[in-house]
C-alpha positions as CSV (number, residue, x, y, z in Angstrom):
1,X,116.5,90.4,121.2
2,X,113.9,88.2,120.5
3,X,111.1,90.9,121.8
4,X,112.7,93.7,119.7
5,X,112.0,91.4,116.8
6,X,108.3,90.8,117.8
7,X,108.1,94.8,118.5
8,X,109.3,95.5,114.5
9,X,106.6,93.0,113.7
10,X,104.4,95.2,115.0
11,X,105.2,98.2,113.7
12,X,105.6,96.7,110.2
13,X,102.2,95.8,110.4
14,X,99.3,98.5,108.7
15,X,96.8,99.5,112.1
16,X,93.4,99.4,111.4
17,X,91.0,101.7,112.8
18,X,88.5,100.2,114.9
19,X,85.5,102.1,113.8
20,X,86.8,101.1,110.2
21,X,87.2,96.8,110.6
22,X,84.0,96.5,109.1
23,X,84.5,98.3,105.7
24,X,85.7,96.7,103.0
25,X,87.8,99.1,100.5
26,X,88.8,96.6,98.0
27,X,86.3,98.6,95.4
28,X,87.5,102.0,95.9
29,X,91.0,100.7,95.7
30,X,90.7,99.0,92.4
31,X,88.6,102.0,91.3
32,X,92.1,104.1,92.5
33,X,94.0,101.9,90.7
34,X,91.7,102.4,87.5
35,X,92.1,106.2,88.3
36,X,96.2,105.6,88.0
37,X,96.1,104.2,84.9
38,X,94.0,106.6,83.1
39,X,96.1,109.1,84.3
40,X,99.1,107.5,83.1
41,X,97.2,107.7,79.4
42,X,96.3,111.0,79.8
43,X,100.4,111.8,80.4
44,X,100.7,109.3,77.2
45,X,98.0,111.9,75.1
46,X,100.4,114.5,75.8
47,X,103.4,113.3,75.1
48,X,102.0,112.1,71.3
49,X,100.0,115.0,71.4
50,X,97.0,114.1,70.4
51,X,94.0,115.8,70.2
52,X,93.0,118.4,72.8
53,X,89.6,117.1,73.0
54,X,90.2,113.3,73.4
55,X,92.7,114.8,76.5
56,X,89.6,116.6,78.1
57,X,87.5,114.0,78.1
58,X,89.6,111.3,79.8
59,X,90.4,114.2,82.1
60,X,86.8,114.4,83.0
61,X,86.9,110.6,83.3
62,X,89.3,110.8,85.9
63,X,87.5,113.6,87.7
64,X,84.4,111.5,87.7
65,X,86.0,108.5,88.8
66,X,87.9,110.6,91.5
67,X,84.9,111.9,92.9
68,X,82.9,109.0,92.9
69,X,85.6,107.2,95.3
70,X,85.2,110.3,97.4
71,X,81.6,109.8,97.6
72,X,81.8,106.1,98.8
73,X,84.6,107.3,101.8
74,X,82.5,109.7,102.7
75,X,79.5,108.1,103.1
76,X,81.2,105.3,104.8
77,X,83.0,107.8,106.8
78,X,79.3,109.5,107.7
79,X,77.9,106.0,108.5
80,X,80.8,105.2,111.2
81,X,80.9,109.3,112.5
82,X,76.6,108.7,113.0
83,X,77.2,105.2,114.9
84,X,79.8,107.1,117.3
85,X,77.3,110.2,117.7
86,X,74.6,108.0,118.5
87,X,76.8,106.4,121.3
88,X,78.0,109.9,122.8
89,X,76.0,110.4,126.1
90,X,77.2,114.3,126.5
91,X,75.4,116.8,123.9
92,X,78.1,118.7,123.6
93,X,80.3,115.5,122.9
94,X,77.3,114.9,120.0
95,X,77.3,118.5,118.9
96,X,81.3,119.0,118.6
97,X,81.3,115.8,116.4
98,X,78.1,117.2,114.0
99,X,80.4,120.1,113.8
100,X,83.5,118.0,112.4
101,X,81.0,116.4,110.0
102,X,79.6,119.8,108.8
103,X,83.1,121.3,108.6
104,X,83.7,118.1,106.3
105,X,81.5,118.3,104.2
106,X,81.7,122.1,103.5
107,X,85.4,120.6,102.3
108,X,84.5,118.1,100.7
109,X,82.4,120.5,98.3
């Protein structure tokens, strides 16, 4: 009983990545946070219908914010994928792991 216990523990608990212990996310998640809340204003806009304009620009507020969280993963992202190519002995280990990073980016644009 006592081990099923210590086994829900466990699972309750949020896994880390390895590759990601080192990289600390509190910015981008206050940034998402920020991101929430202007999109709660935008919602807000509409429903007193405000001007059009004053919508579009917060709507390009959030896109910019959006995308500028994506730019931080993603360049932490490239920094852990280029540590774990470096450590790849086979080429075709290295090559197969350039191609996820290429495929990524093509989605990421």
């Amino acid at each position: 009983m006592k081990k099923d216990k210590e086994k829900d523990k466990e699972k309750d608990k949020v896994k880390k990545r390895p590759e990601y212990e080192l990289i600390d996310f509190t910015d981008e998640v206050k940034r998402l946070n920020r991101v929430m809340g202007q999109i709660e204003g935008v919602s807000k806009m509409l429903n007193e219908q405000r001007k059009l304009q004053d919508v579009l620009i917060q709507c390009k507020a959030v896109h910019s914010a959006l995308k500028s969280v994506e730019s931080r993963i993603l360049k932490a992202h490239l920094e852990v994928a280029l540590d774990e190519i470096s450590k790849l002995e086979k080429k075709k280990n290295r090559e197969q792991k350039v191609a996820e990073l290429e495929e990524l980016f093509k989605q990421a644009s």
